[in-house]
C-alpha positions as CSV (number, residue, x, y, z in Angstrom):
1,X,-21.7,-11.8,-17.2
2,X,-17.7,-11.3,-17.9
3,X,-17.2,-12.8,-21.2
4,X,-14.3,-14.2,-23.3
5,X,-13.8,-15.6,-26.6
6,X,-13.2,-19.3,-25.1
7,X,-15.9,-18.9,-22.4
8,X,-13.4,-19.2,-19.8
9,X,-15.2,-17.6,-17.2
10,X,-19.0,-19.1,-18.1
11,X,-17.0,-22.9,-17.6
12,X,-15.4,-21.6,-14.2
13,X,-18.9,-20.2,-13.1
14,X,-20.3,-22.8,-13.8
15,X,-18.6,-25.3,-11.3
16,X,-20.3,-23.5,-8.5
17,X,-17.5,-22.1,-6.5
18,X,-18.3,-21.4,-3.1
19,X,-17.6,-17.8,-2.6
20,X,-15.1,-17.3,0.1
21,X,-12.7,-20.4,-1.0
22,X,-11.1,-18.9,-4.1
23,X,-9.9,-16.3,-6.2
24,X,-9.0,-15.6,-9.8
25,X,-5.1,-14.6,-9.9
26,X,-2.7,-13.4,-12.4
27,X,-3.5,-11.7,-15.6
28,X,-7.4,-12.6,-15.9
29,X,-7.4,-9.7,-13.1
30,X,-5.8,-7.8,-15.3
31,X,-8.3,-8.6,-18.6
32,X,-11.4,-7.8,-16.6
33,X,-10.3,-4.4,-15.6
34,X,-9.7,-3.7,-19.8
35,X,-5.6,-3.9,-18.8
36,X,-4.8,-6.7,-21.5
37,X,-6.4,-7.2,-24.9
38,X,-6.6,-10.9,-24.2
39,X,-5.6,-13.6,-21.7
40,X,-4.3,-17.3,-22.6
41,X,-5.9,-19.2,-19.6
42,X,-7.3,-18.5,-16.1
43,X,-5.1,-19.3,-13.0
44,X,-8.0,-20.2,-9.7
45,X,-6.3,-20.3,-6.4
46,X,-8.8,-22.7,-4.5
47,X,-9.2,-23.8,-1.2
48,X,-11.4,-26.4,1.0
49,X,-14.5,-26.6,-1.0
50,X,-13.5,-24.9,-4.0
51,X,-10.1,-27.2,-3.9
52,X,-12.5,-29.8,-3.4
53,X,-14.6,-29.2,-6.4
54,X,-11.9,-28.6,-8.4
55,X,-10.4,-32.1,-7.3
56,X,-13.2,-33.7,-9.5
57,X,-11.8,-32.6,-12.7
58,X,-8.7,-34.4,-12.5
59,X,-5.9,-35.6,-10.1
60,X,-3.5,-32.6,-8.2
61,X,-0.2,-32.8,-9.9
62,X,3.1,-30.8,-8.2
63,X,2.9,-27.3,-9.6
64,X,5.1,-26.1,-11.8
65,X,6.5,-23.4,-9.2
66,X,7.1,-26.7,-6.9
67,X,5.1,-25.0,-4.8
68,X,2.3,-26.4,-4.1
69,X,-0.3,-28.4,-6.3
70,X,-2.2,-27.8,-9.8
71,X,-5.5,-29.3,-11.2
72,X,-6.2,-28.7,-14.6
73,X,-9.4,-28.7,-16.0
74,X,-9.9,-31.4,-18.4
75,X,-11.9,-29.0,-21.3
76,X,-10.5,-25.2,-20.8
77,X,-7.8,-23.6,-19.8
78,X,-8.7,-23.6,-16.4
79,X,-5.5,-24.3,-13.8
80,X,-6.4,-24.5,-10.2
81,X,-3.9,-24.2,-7.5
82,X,-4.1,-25.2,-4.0
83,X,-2.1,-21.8,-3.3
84,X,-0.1,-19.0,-4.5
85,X,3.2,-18.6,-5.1
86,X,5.8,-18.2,-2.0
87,X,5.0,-16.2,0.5
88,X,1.6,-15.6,-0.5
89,X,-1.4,-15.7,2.3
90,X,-4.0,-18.0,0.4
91,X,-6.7,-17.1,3.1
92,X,-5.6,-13.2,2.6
93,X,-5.8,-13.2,-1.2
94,X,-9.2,-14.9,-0.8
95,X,-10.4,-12.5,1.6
96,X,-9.3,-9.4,-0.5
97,X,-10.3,-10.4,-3.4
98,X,-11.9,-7.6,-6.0
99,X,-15.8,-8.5,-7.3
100,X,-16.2,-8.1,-10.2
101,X,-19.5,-9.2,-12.2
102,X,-19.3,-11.9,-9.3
103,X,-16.6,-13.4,-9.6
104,X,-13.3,-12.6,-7.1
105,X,-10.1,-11.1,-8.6
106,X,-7.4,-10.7,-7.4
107,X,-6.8,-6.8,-6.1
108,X,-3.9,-4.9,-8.7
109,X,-2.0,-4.1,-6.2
110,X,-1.6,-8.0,-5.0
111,X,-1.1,-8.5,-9.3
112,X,1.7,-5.7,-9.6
113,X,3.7,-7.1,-6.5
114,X,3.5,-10.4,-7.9
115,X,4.6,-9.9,-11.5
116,X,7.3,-7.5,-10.1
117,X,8.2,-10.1,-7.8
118,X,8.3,-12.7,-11.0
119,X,9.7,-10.2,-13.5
120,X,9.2,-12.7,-16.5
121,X,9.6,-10.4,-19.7
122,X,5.8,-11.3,-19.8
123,X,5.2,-9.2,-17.1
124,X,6.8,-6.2,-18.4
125,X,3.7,-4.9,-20.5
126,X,1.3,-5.7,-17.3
127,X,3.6,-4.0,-15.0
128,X,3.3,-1.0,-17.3
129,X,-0.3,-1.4,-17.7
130,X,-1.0,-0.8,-14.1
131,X,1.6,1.3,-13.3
132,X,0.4,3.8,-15.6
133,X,-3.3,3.4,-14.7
134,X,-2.1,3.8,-10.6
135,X,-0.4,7.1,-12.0
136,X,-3.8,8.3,-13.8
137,X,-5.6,7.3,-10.5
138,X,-3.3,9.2,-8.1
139,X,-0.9,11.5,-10.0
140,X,1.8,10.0,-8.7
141,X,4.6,9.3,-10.4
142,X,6.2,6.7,-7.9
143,X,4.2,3.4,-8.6
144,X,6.4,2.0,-5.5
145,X,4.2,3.8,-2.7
146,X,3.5,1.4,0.2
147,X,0.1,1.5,-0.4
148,X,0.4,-0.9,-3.6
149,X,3.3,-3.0,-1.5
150,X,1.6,-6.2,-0.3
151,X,1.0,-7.4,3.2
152,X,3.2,-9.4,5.4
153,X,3.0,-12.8,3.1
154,X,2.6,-16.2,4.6
């Protein structure tokens, strides 16, 4: 079982997602691949049931993108989001989404678009981070390839 030191993950697993309704976003996709030393909180993009679950743990509240809503869990750092920022395909992100000790993830590719995207100086080091592990991977030096560029959004 993925592991941190606040036990993120063992409180989101055990709520029981259905599989197929979420997907773990942002830089906890980056943690569980060994790309960040540590990760402040876990950002869940949930949908139907899992949206529906997550709706027990407190009341949605606009997000702070304005885009859509946010639940937060009432005892971790657990934000749940009823979807992604603009011009993001929930039902795509969902469907892609990496396994990883059971648990979906979102791919790196999806992550890299969306910090670039963002470019908060948070996002330099993770933008770094992958692009250096995309050049490892493929010997390329250009981490802008289409392959990494993200589907048509909606």
């Amino acid at each position: 079982m993925l592991t941190d030191p606040a036990g993120l993950f063992a409180t989101l697993t055990g709520l029981r997602l259905p599989h197929g309704s979420y997907v773990i976003c942002g830089s906890a996709a980056l943690y569980v691949r060994g790309l960040r030393d540590r990760m402040g909180d876990l950002d869940v993009l949930a949908t139907g049931p899992a949206w529906t679950i997550a709706a027990t743990l407190g009341a949605p509240r606009p997000a702070p993108s304005g885009h859509g809503q946010v639940i937060h869990h009432p005892h971790a750092d657990i934000e749940f989001f009823d979807r992604w920022t603009p011009g993001w395909s929930s039902d795509r992100l969902i469907a892609t989404a990496d396994i990883i000790d059971g648990l979906p993830f979102m791919r790196l590719g999806d992550v890299l678009a969306w910090k670039r995207a963002a470019l908060r100086p948070k996002d330099l080091p993770d933008i770094a981070a992958v692009s250096a592990l995309y050049r490892m991977w493929t010997g390329h030096r250009d981490i802008t390839r289409p392959v990494l560029a993200p589907e048509v959004h909606q």
